[in-house]
VEXTIPA-106951 format. One line per field, with one value per residue (C-alpha): residue in one letter; x, z, y; residue number from 1. Coordinates in pm, whole numbers, plus 50000, padded with zeros to 5 digits. Last residue first. Layout:
N
type = A:...
X = X:...
Z = Z:...
Y = Y:...
seq = NUM:...
% end
This chain:
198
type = X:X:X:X:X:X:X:X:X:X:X:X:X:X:X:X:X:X:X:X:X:X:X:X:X:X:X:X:X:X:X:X:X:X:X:X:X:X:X:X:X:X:X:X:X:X:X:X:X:X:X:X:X:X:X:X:X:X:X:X:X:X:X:X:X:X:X:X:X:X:X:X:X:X:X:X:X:X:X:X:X:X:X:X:X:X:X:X:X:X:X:X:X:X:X:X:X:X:X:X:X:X:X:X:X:X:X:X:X:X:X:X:X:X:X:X:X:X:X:X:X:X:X:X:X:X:X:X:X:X:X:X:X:X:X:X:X:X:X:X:X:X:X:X:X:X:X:X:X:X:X:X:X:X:X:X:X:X:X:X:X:X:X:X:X:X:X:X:X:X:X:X:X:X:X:X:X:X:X:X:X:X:X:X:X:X:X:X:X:X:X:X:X:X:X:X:X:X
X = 49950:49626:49611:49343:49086:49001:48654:48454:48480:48770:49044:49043:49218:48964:48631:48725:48391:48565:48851:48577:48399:48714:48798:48421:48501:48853:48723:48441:48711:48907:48667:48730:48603:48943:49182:49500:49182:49154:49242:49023:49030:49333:49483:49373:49110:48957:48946:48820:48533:48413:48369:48047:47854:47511:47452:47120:46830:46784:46844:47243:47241:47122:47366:47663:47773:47478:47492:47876:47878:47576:47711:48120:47915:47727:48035:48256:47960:47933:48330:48350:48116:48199:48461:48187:48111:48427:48713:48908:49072:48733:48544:48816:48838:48438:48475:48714:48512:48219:48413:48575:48255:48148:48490:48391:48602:48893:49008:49394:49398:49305:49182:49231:49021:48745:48558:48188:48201:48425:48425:48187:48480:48700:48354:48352:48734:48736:48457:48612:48940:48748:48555:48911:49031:48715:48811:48604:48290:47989:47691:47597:47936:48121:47793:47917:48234:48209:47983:48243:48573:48367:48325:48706:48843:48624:48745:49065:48970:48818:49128:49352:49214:48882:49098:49461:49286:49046:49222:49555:49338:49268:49641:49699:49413:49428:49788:49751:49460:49646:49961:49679:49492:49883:49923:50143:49902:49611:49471:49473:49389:49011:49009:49330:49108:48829:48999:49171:48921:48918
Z = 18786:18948:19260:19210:19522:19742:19731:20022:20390:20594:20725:21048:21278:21537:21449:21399:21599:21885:21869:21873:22209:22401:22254:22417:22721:22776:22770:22987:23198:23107:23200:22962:23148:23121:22915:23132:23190:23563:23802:24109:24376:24554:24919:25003:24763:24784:25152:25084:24843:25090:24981:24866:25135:24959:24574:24522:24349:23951:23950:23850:24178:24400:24179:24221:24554:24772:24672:24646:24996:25164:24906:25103:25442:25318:25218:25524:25700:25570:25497:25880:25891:25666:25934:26105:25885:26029:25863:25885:25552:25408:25538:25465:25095:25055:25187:24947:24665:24805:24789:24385:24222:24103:23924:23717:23769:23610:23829:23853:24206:24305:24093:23778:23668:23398:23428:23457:23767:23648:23927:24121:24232:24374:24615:24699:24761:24974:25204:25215:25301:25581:25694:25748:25957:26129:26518:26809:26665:26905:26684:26793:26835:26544:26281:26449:26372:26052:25949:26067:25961:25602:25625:25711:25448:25176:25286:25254:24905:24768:24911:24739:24374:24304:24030:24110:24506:24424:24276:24509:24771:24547:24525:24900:25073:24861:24961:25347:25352:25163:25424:25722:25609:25559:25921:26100:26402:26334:26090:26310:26140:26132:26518:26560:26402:26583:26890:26842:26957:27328
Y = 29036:28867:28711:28476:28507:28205:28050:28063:27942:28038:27803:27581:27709:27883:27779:27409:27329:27225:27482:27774:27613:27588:27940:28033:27848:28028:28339:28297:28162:28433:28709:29016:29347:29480:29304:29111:28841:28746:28493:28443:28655:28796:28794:29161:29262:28922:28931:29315:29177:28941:28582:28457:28187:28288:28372:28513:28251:28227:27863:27921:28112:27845:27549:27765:27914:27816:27499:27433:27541:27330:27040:27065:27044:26720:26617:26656:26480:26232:26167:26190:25956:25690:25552:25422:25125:24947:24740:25060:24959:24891:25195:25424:25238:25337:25705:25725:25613:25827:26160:26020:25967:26326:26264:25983:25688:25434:25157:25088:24985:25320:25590:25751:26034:26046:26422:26405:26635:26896:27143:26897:26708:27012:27043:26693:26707:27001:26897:26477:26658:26904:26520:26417:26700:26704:26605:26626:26430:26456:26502:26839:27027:26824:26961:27343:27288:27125:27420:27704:27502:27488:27847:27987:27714:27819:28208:28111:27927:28249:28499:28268:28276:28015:27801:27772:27753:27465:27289:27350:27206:26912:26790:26910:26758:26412:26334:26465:26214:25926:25966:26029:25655:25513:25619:25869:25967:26156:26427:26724:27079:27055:27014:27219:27527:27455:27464:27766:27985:27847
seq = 198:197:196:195:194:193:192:191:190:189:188:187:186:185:184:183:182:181:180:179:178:177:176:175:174:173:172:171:170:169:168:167:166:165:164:163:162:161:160:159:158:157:156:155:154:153:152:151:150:149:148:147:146:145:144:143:142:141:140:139:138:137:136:135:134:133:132:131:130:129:128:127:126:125:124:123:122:121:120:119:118:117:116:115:114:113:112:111:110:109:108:107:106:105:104:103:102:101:100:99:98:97:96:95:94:93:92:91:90:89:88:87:86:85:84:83:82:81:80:79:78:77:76:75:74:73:72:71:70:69:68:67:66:65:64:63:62:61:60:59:58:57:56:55:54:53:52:51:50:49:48:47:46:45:44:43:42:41:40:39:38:37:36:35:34:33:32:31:30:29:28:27:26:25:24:23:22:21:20:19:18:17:16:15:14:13:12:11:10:9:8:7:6:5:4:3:2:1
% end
C-alpha cells in the first residue's frame, strides 16, 4: 500500500501535550525551511526524508515517524544558523544546533522513558544524511546529492530569487550584511570634502 508511508510520517498520535508541542515545532520550522529553500525544495525535502525514515522504520521496526520527520526538519532548520541564540523552554537560552537534542531530552523526561529518544534518533540522523549531501559534501569539493529536480522546481518554485538577472539575493544579502558591518554602506566617504566655491 503506497500510502502507508505517507500516514506513517503523517500521524502524530492522539491529542496530547507531546502532539500539541510536535504540531508547534513542525509548522514554525517547516515554514523555515520552506520561506528559505522555495516550495518545490521543501516538497522534495519532504518526498526524501519520508523515503529514508521509511526505509530506517522497515528495518528497525518503528511503524510511525511523524515525530522522528519533526526531529528531521528541525535538525536540518537548526543547522541553517547553527550558532544562532533562540529561546527555549522554561526560560533557558540555547544555541540552535542545540534545539533536536533538547527536545529529544524533554520527550525523554515527560515520557519518563529512554525510548522516546528514538524517534528523535533517528529523525536526526535522517535530517544529517540530507543536510550532508546538500551542503557540507559540496562545500568539501564533492557533487551535491539529494538536489531537487529542476522541473519540481520549475513547477512549485525554487528558492527566492533576485528581481536582477544573475543577482543571487542571498549572495546579495550577505555581501550588504557584510557592508553594514563594516559601516560600508552608510557611513560617509573617506577624504576631505570639497569647498563649494562661488
Amino acid at each position: 500500500q503506497i500510502w502507508r508511508p505517507i500516514t506513517s510520517v503523517a500521524f502524530l498520535g492522539p491529542p496530547s501535550m507531546s502532539m500539541a508541542n510536535s504540531l508547534f515545532f513542525l509548522i514554525r520550522y517547516g515554514q523555515v525551511l520552506e520561506n528559505t529553500n522555495g516550495t518545490g525544495a521543501h516538497v522534495w525535502f519532504l518526498f526524501v526524508e519520508t523515503a529514508i525514515l521509511t526505509l530506517l522504520g522497515l528495518v528497525l521496526g518503528f511503524p510511525f515517524l511523524a515525530q522522528a520527520m519533526v526531529a528531521a526538519i528541525v535538525y536540518v532548520s537548526s543547522r541553517m544558523n547553527a550558532m544562532e541564540k533562540i529561546p527555549f523552554q522554561f526560560g533557558l537560552v540555547i544555541t540552535a544546533w542545540q534545539l533536536p537534542f533538547c527536545m529529544m531530552i524533554i520527550d525523554c523526561l515527560s515520557q519518563q522513558s529512554a525510548g522516546a529518544a528514538w524517534p528523535h534518533v533517528l529523525g536526526i540522523f535522517a535530517g544529517h544524511i540530507y543536510h550532508f549531501f546538500t551542503e557540507i559534501w559540496p562545500a568539501l569539493g564533492g557533487t551535491a546529492r539529494l538536489l531537487p529536480p529542476d522541473w519540481l522546481l520549475a513547477k512549485l518554485g525554487g528558492p527566492p530569487s533576485s528581481n536582477v538577472k544573475g543577482v543571487s539575493w542571498k549572495k546579495r544579502e550577505k555581501e550588504t550584511a557584510g557592508q553594514a558591518k563594516k559601516g560600508g554602506l552608510f557611513s560617509k566617504p573617506k577624504g576631505r570634502a570639497r569647498k563649494l566655491t562661488e
